[in-house]
C-alpha beads as a LAMMPS data file, in Angstrom:
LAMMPS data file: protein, C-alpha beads

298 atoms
297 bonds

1 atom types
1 bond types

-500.0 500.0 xlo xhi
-500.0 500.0 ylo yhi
-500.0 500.0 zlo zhi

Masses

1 110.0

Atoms # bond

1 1 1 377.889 -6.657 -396.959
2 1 1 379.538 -4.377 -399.522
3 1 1 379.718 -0.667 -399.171
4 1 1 379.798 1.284 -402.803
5 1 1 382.627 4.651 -402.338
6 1 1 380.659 7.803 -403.159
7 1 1 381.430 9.293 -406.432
8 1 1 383.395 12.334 -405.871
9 1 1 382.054 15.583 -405.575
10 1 1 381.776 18.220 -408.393
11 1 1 383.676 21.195 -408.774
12 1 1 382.420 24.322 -409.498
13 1 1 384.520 27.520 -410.369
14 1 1 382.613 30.908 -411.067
15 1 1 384.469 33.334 -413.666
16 1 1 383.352 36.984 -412.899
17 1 1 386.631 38.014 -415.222
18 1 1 385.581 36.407 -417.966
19 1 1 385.068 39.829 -420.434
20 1 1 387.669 41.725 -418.329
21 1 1 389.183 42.095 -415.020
22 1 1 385.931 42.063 -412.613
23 1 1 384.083 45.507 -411.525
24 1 1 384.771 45.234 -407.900
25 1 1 388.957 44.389 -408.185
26 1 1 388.337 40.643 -407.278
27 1 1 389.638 37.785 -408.505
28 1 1 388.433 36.811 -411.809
29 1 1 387.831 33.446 -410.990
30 1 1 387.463 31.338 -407.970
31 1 1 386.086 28.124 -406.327
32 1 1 382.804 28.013 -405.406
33 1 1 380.435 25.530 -403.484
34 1 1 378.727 23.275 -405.900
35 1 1 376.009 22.328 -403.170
36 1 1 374.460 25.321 -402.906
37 1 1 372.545 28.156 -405.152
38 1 1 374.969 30.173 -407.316
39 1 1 372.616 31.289 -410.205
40 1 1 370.084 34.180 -409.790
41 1 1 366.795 32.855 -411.332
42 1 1 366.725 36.252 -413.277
43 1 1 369.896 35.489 -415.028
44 1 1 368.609 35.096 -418.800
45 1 1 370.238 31.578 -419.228
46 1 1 367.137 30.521 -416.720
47 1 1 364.443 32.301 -418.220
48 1 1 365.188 32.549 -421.852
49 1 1 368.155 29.720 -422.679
50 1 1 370.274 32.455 -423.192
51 1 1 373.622 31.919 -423.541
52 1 1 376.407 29.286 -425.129
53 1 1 378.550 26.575 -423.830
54 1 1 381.013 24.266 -424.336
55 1 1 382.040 20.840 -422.885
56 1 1 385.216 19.559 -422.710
57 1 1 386.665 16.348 -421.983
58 1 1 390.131 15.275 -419.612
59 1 1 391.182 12.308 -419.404
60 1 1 393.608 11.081 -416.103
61 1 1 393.394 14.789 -415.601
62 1 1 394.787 16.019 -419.095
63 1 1 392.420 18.158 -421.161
64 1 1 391.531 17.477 -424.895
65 1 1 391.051 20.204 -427.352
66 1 1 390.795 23.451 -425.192
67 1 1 391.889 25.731 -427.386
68 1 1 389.512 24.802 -430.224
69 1 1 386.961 24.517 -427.683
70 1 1 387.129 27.733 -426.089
71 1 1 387.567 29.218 -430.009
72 1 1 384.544 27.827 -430.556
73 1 1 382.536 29.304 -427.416
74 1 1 383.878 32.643 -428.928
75 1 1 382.498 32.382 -431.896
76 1 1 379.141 30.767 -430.515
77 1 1 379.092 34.239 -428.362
78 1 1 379.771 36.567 -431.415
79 1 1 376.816 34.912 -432.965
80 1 1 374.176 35.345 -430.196
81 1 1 375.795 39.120 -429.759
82 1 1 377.450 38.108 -426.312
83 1 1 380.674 40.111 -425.663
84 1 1 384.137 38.521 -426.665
85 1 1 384.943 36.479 -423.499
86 1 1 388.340 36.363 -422.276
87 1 1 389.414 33.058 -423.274
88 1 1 392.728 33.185 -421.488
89 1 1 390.555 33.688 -418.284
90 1 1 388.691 31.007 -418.805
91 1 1 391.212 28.348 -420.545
92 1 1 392.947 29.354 -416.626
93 1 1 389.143 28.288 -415.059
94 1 1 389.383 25.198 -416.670
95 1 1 392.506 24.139 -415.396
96 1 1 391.593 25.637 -412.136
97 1 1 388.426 23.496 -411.773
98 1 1 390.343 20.142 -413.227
99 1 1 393.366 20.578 -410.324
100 1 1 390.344 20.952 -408.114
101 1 1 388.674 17.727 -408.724
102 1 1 389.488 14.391 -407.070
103 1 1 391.582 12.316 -409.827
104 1 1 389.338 10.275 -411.793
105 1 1 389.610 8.597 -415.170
106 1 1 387.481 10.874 -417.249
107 1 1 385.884 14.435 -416.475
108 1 1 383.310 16.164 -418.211
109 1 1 383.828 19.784 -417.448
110 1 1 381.482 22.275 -418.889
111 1 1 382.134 26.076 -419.224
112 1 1 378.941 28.168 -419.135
113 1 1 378.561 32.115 -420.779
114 1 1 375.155 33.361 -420.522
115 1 1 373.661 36.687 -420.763
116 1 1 373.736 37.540 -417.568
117 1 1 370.866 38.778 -415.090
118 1 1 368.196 40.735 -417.001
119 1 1 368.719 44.313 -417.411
120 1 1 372.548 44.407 -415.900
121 1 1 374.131 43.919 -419.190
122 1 1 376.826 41.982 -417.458
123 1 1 377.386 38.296 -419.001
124 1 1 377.535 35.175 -415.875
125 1 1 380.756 32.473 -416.369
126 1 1 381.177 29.112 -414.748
127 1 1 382.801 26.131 -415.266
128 1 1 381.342 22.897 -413.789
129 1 1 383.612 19.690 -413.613
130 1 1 381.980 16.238 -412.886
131 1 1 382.527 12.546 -413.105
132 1 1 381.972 11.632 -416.305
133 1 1 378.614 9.786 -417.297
134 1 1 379.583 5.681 -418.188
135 1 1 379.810 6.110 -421.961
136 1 1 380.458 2.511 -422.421
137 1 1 377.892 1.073 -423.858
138 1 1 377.750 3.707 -426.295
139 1 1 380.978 3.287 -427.578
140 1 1 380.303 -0.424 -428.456
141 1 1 377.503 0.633 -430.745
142 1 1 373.842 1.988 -430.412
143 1 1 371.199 2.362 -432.694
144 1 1 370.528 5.561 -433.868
145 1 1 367.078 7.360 -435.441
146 1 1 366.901 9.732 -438.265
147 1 1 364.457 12.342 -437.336
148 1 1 363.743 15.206 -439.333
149 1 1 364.953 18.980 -438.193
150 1 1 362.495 20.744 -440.256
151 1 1 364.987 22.946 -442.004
152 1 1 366.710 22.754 -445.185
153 1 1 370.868 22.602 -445.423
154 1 1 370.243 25.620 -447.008
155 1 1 368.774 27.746 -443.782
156 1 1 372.561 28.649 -442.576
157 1 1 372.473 30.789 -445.661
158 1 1 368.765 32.328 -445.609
159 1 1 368.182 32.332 -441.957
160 1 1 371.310 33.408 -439.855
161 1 1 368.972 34.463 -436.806
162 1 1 368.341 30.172 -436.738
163 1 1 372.016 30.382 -435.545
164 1 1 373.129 27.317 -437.088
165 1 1 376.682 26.510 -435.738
166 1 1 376.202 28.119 -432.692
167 1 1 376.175 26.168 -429.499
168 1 1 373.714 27.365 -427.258
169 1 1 371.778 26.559 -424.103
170 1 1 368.714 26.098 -425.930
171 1 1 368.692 22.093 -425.986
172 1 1 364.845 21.625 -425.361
173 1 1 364.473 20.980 -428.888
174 1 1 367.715 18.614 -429.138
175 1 1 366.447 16.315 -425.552
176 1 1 363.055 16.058 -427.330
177 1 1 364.783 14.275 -429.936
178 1 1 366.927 12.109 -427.540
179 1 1 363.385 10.965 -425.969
180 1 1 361.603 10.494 -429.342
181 1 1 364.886 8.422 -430.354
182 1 1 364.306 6.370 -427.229
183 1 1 360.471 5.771 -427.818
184 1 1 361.680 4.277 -431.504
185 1 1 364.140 1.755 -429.862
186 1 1 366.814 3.734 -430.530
187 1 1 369.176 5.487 -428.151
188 1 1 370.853 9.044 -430.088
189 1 1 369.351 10.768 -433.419
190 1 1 370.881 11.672 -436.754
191 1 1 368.718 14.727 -437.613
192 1 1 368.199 15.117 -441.758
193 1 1 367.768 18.007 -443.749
194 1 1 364.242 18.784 -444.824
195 1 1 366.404 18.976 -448.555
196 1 1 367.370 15.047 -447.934
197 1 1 370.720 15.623 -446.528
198 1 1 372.171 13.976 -442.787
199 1 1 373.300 16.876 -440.352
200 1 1 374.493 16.168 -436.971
201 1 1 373.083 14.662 -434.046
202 1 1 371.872 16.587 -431.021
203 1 1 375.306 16.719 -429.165
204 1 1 377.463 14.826 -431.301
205 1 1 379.372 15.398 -434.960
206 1 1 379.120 12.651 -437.697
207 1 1 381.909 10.750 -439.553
208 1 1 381.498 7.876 -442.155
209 1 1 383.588 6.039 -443.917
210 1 1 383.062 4.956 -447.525
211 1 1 385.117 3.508 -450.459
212 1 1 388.405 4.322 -447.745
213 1 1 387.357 8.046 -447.811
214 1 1 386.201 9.348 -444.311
215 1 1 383.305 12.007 -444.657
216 1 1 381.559 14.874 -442.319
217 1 1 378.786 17.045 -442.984
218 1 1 380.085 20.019 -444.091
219 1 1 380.109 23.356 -441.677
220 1 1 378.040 25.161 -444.362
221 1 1 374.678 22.910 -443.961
222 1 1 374.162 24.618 -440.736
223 1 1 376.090 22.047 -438.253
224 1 1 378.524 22.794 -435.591
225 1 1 381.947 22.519 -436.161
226 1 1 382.805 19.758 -434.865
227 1 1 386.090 19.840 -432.547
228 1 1 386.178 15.800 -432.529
229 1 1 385.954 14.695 -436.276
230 1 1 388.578 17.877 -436.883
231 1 1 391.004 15.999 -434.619
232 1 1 390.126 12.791 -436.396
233 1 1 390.808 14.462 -439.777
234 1 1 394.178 15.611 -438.690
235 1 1 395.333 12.263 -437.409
236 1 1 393.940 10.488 -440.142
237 1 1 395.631 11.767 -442.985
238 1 1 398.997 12.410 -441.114
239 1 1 399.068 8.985 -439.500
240 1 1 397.112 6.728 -441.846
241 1 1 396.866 8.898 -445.001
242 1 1 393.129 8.621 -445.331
243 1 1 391.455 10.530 -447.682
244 1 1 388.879 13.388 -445.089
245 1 1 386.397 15.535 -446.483
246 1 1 383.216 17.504 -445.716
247 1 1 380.437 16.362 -448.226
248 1 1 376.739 16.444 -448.122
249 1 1 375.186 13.110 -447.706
250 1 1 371.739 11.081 -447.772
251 1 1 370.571 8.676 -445.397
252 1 1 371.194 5.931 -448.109
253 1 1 374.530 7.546 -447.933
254 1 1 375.233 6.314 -444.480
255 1 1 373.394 3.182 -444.616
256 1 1 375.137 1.938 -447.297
257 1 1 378.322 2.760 -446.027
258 1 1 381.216 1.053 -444.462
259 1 1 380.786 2.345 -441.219
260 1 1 379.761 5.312 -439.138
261 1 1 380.270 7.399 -435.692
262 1 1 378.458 9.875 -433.340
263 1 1 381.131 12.290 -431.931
264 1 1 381.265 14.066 -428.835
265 1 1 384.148 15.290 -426.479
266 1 1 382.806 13.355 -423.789
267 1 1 381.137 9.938 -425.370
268 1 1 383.953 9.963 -427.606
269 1 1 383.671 7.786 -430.984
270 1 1 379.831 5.848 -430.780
271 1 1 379.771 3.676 -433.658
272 1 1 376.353 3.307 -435.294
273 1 1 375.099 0.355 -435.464
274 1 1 371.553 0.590 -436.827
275 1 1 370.131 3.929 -438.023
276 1 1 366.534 3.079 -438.120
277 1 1 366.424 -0.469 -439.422
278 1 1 369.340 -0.794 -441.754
279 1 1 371.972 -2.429 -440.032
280 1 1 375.728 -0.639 -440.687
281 1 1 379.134 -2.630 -440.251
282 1 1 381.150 -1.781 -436.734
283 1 1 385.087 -1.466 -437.015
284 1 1 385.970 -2.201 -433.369
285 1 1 389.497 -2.171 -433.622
286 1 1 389.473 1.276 -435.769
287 1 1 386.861 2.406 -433.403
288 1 1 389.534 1.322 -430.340
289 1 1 391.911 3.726 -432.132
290 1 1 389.261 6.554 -432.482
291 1 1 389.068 6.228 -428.607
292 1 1 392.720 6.879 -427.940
293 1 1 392.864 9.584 -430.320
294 1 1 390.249 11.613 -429.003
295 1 1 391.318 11.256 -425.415
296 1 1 394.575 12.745 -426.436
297 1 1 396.539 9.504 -425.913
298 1 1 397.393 8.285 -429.552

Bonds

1 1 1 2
2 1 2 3
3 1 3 4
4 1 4 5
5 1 5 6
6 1 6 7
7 1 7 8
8 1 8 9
9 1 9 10
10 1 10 11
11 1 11 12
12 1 12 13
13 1 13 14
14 1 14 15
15 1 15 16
16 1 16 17
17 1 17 18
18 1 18 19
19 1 19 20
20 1 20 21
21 1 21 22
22 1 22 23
23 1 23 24
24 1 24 25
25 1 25 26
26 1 26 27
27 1 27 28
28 1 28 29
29 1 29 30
30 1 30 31
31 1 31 32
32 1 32 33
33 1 33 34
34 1 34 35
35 1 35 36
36 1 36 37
37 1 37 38
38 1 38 39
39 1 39 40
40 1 40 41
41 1 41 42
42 1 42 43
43 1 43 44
44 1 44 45
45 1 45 46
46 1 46 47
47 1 47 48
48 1 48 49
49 1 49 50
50 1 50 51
51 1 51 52
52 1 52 53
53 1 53 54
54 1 54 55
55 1 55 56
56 1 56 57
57 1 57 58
58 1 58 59
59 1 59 60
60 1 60 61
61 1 61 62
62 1 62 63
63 1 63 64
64 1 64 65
65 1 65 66
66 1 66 67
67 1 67 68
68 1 68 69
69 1 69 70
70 1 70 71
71 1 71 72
72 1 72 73
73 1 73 74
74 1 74 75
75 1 75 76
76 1 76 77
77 1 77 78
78 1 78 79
79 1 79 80
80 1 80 81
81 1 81 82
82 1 82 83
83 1 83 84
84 1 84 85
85 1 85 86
86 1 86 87
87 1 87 88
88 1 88 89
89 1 89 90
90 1 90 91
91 1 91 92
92 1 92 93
93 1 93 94
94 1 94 95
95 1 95 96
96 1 96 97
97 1 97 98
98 1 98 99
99 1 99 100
100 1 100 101
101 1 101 102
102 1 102 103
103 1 103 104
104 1 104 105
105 1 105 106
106 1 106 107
107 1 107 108
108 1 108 109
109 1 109 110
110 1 110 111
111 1 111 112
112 1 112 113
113 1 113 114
114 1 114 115
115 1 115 116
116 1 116 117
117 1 117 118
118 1 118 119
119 1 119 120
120 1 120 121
121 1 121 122
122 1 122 123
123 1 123 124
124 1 124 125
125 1 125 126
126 1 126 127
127 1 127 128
128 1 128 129
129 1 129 130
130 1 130 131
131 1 131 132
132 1 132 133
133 1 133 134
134 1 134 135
135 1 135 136
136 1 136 137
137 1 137 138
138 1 138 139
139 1 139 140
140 1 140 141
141 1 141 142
142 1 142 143
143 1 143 144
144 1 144 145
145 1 145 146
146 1 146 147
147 1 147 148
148 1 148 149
149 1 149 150
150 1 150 151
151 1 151 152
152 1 152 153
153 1 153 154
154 1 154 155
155 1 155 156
156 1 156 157
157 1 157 158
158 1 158 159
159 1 159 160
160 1 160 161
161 1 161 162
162 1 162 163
163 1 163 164
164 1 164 165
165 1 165 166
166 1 166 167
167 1 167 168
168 1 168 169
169 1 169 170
170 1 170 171
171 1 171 172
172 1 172 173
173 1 173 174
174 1 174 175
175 1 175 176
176 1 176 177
177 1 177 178
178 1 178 179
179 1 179 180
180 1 180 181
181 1 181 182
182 1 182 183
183 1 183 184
184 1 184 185
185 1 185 186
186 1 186 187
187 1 187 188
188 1 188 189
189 1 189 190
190 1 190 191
191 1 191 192
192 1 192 193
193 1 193 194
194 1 194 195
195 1 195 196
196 1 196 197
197 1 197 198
198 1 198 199
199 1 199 200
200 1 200 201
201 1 201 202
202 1 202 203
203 1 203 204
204 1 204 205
205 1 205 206
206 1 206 207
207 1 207 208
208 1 208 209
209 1 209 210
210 1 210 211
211 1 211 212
212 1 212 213
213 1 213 214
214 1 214 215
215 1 215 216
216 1 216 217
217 1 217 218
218 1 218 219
219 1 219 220
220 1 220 221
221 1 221 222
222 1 222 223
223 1 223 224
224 1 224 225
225 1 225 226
226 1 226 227
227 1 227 228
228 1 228 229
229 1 229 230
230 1 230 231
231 1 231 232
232 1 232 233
233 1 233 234
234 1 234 235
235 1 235 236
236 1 236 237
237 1 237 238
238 1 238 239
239 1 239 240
240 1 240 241
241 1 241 242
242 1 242 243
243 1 243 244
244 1 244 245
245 1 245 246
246 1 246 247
247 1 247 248
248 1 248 249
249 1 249 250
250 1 250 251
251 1 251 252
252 1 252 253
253 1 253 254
254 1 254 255
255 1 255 256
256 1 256 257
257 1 257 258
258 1 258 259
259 1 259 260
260 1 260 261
261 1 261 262
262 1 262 263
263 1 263 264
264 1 264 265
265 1 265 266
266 1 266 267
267 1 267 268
268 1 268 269
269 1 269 270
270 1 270 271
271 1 271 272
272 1 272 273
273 1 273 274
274 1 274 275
275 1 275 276
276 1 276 277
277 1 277 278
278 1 278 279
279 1 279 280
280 1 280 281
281 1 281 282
282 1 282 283
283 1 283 284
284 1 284 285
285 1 285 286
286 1 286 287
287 1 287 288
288 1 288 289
289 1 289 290
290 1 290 291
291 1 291 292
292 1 292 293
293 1 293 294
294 1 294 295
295 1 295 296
296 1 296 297
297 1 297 298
């Protein structure tokens, strides 16, 4: 009889410092038991999805992309009106909560900035760091729906209070796509524009390739900027001087491309195989290379 080895246990470090050195003269982070209640259930995160995040990816222990991860959670919290967090604080957390974890392969660690419990005013930090979720399958190519956001590419302009580009804990809307995708056959979403236009999908960024030009929705149609396919850009026009650009793009864009990928910090590059019905050609070995690149090892 075989025995499976538990998975090792999550690590969870609470920030109190994260807008400034903490009201009682503690420390402005520590460990914390991740078996037990931490969060008040009047904090607003639990009662109104308010507050942002961001999740970051290391790989053998090495994080990717913290810097323009934790910029991003910044600007995220200027847009809901959080206060400026103190991102050398938390970058610290990070590595604090990745030396804490048992070595594994890949870790998905998350760093949390919500309001805060109602009516103190004072904004609640953690960071959570887990075994990563197996991803494979994903990377070898999944099918993909196009569902429709119900708002124009235009909206970023009209309707700031949407707050497109920010990346909040309000993700009821995005799983209810996941699970839609899932009734269609599919397993991840490419939402569209109500103007005709691809956006993003629910957690990821999207890159296609035509005519040797790689191509990304750009920042302006009301997507979040996308920490992945920026890294992507960089490498491909210093290493293989590939044309990158942001450009607005149908669905008969992509399907009639000559390739295309879901990006996340954890999934990494998920090459699309289908969207809907329309079949799309796979690039395994270029997809190989988007691996290594995004796991900071190219």
């Amino acid at each position: 009889m075989t025995t499976t080895s538990p998975s090792p246990a999550p690590v969870l470090v609470l920030v109190p410092g994260a807008t400034g050195a903490p009201a009682d003269g503690g420390a402005r982070f520590h460990l914390a038991d991740a078996t037990v209640p931490q969060l008040s259930v009047t904090d607003l995160v639990a009662t109104r999805g308010d507050g942002v995040f961001e999740t970051i990816g290391a790989f053998d222990g090495v994080p990717v992309n913290v810097g323009p991860h934790l910029a991003r959670l910044a600007r995220s919290a200027a847009q809901v009106e959080l206060p400026e967090p103190d991102l050398a604080t938390v970058a610290e957390a990070v590595d604090a909560a990745i030396a804490a974890h048992d070595p594994v392969a890949e870790l998905s660690v998350r760093v949390m900035y919500t309001r805060g419990i109602e009516g103190d005013g004072v904004p609640t930090c953690w960071i959570h760091a887990r075994i990563s979720d197996d991803w494979t399958p994903y990377r070898s190519g999944m099918k993909v729906a196009a569902l429709d956001r119900g708002l124009s590419t235009a909206s970023a302009g009209t309707s700031p209070w949407l707050l497109p580009g920010a990346k909040t804990l309000s993700y009821a809307v995005n799983m209810a796509a996941v699970r839609e995708a899932k009734r269609r056959g599919a397993v991840d979403v490419l939402f569209v524009a109500s103007d005709g236009y691809v956006l993003e999908g629910p957690t990821s960024t999207l890159l296609v390739r035509r005519d040797g030009k790689f191509l990304t929705t750009p920042v302006s149609a009301g997507v979040l900027p996308g920490t992945c396919v920026k890294k992507l850009f960089d490498w491909l026009g210093e290493h293989e001087g590939a044309a990158v650009s942001e450009q607005l793009m149908t669905v008969e864009d992509v399907t009639g491309s000559d390739g295309a990928w879901l990006l996340s910090s954890t999934r990494l590059a998920a090459p699309i195989t289908h969207l809907d019905e329309a079949a799309l050609p796979v690039d395994h070995e270029l997809t190989a290379r988007f691996q290594q690149v995004l796991k900071g090892q190219a």
